[in-house]
N, C-alpha and C positions, 0 to 999 in steps of 0.2 A: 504494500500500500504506500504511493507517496502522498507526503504531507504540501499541500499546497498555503495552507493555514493554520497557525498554531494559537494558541491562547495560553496564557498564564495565571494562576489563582494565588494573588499573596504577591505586595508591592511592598516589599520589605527588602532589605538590602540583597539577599539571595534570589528573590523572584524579579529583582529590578537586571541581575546579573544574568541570569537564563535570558531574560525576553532580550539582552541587549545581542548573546550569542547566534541565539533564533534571526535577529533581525541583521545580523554582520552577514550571515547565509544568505538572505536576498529572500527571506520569507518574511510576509506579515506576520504581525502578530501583535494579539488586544494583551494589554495586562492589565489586571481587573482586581480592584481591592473596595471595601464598606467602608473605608476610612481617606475623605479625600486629602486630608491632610497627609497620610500616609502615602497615597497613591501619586501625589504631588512631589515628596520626597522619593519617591521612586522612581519618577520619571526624571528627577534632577540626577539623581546617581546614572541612571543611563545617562543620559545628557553629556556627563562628566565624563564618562568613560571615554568616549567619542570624542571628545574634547583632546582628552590627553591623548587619543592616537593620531590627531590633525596634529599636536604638538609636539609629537617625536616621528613626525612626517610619516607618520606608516597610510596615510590617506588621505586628499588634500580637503578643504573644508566643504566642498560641493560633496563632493564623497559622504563623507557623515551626514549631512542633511541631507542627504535618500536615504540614507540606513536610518535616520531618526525618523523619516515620514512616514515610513513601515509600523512604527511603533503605535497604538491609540489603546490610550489610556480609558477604561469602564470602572463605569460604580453601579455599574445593572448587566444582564446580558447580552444587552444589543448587541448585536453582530456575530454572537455565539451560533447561530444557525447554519452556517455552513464553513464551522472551525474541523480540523482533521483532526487537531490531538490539543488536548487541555495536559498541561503540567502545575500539579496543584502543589503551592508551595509555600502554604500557611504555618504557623507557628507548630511545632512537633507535640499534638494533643488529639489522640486518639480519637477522641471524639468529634472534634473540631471539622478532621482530615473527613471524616465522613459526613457529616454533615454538609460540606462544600460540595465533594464529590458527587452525592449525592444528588444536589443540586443543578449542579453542569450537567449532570446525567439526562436530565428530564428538557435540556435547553439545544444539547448539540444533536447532529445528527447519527441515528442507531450505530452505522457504519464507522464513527469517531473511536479513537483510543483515548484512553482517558491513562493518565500514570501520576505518581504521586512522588515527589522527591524529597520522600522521607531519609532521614538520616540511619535510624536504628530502629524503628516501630516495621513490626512484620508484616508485609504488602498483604496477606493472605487473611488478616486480620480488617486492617481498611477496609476491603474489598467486598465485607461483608454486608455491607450497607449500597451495595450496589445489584442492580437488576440485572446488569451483562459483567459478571466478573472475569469473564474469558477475555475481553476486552481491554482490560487492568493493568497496568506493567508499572512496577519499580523504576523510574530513571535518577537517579540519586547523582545530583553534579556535585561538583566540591569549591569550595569556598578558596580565594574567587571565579566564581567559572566562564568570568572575561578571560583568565588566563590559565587557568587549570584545564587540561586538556582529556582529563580522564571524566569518566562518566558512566557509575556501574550500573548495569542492565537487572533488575530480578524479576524474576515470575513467581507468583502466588499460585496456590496450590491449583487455581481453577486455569490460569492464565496459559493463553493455546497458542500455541507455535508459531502461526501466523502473526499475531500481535508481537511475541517476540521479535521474530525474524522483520518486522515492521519497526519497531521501536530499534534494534540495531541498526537499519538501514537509515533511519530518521538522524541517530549520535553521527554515523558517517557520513552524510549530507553536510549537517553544522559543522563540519571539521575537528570532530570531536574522536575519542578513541573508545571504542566501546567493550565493556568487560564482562562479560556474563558470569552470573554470580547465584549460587544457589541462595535461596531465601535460608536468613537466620539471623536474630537478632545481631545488629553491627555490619552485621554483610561483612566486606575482607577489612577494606581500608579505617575504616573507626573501630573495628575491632584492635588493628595496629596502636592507631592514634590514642585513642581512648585508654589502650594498655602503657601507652609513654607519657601521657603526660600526668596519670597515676605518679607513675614512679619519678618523673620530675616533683612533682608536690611533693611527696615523701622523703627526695635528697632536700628542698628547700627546707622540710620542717626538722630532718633529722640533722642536718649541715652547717642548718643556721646561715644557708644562702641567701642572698636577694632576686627577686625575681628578675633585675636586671643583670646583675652577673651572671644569671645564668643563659637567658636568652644572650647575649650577648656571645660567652661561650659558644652558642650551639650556632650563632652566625659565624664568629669567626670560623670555624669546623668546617664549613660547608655542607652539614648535613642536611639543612634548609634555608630559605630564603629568610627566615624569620622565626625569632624563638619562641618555645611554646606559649609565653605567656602575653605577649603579642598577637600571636595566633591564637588564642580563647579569645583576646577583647573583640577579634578582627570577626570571630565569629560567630561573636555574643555568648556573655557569660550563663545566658541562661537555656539556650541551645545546647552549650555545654555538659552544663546540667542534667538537662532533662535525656540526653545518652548517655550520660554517665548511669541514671540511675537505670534507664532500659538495660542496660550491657552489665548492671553490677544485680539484679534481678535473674537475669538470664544466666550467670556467671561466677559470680561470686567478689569477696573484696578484693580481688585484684585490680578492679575498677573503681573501686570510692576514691573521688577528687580530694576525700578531707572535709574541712568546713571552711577553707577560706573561699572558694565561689559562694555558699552557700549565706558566707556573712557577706561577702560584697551586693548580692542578690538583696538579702532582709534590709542595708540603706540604699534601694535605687541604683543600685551599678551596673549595669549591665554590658559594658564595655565600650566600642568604639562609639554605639550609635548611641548611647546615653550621656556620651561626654565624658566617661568615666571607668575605671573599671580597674585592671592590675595597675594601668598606667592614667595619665590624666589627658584629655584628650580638645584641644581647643584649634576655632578655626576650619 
């Protein structure tokens, strides 16, 4: 199946980040959020994105403004009626996820894939709030996925071959790398991450580290572009969280973050997009 039209659920800095990918490919696509404040801040952050790639010449500024007119922004489903695939990509709350889901379900057409880019919540679960769960797929990007190039693929227990083999075909269109991944809480990659930045907490608390010397550490190293505790505010601390606890449920304490996300959460910190978080964030 190709996708001629995509749609996105959830204008938050990850679904601002899929529709900008979606739209660099030369597909439309609506991004749709209930909070126009929000939906305003997400259309700034694509904005942005695009900005910065006129500024390090990767596309001159006529360029971006067609990939930006691709873009149109909903606070209802207008235009949902003859979208190919929805990527819903609302805050990581079981219910929530279905509840949207459910909702696009009854607006797009039969023929449409519907996929949820859940972090650690198991696709087979979502799904059950849904009338065509064969139509269902996992597409899980990763933070930022203007330039993260990976994008793991899952299928839930109903989800039919077709839709798979549609949904890889879709990641390789975007220019994206697609990784078929059996369902299970974490899937591969947060299973990794989620087990490393455990055991960073636990050298800061047993070391008596700063969270700066360590991310700093782990840039000079080269093992990432950026160190763990950079990378939770960058992905919001409470995102963080809420797979922590999915994967330390599923798993066991090898996955408890501790309490210091948990105290920065209880005063308002949520990380970059709060202003605040491991680090202080202005501008």
């Amino acid at each position: 199946m190709y996708v001629f039209k995509a749609a996105v659920l959830g204008a938050g800095t990850m679904g601002a980040e899929i529709a900008q990918v979606i739209s660099l490919s030369g597909l439309p696509v609506l991004l749709k959020d209930v909070d126009p404040d929000q939906l305003e801040r997400g259309m700034a952050h694509l904005r942005a994105i695009y900005g910065r790639r006129v500024q390090r010449g990767r596309m001159t500024q006529r360029e971006a403004e067609d990939h930006l007119a691709l873009v149109e922004g909903r606070l209802d489903y207008q235009g949902f009626s003859d979208v190919d695939l929805v990527v819903e990509a609302v805050p990581e709350k079981l219910e929530l996820k279905r509840r949207v889901l459910a909702e696009v379900e009854g607006v797009v057409p039969r023929t449409a894939l519907l996929a949820t880019n859940t972090s650690a919540l198991p696709v087979s679960e979502i799904a059950q709030a849904l009338e065509k769960p064969s139509r269902f797929v996992g597409l899980h990007f990763f933070f930022p996925a203007s330039v993260m190039r990976l994008v793991e693929v899952i299928g839930g227990q109903e989800t039919d071959d077709e839709t798979l083999d549609s949904a890889v075909e879709f990641v390789e269109g975007i220019r994206r790398i697609a990784v078929r991944v059996k369902e299970c809480p974490g899937f591969l990659v947060n299973r990794v991450l989620m087990a490393g930045l455990a055991e960073v907490f636990r050298a800061e608390r047993d070391l008596g580290l700063a969270p700066a010397e360590i991310d700093a550490a782990v840039a000079a190293s080269g093992l990432a572009p950026m160190g763990p505790y950079a990378l939770a505010d960058a992905l919001g601390l409470d995102i963080a969280q809420d797979v922590s606890e999915t994967l330390k449920a599923a798993y066991g304490d090898r996955f408890d973050l501790g309490d210091r996300i948990a105290a920065l959460l209880a005063a308002g910190k949520t990380g970059a997009k709060s202003g605040e978080g491991f680090y202080t964030y202005t501008g």
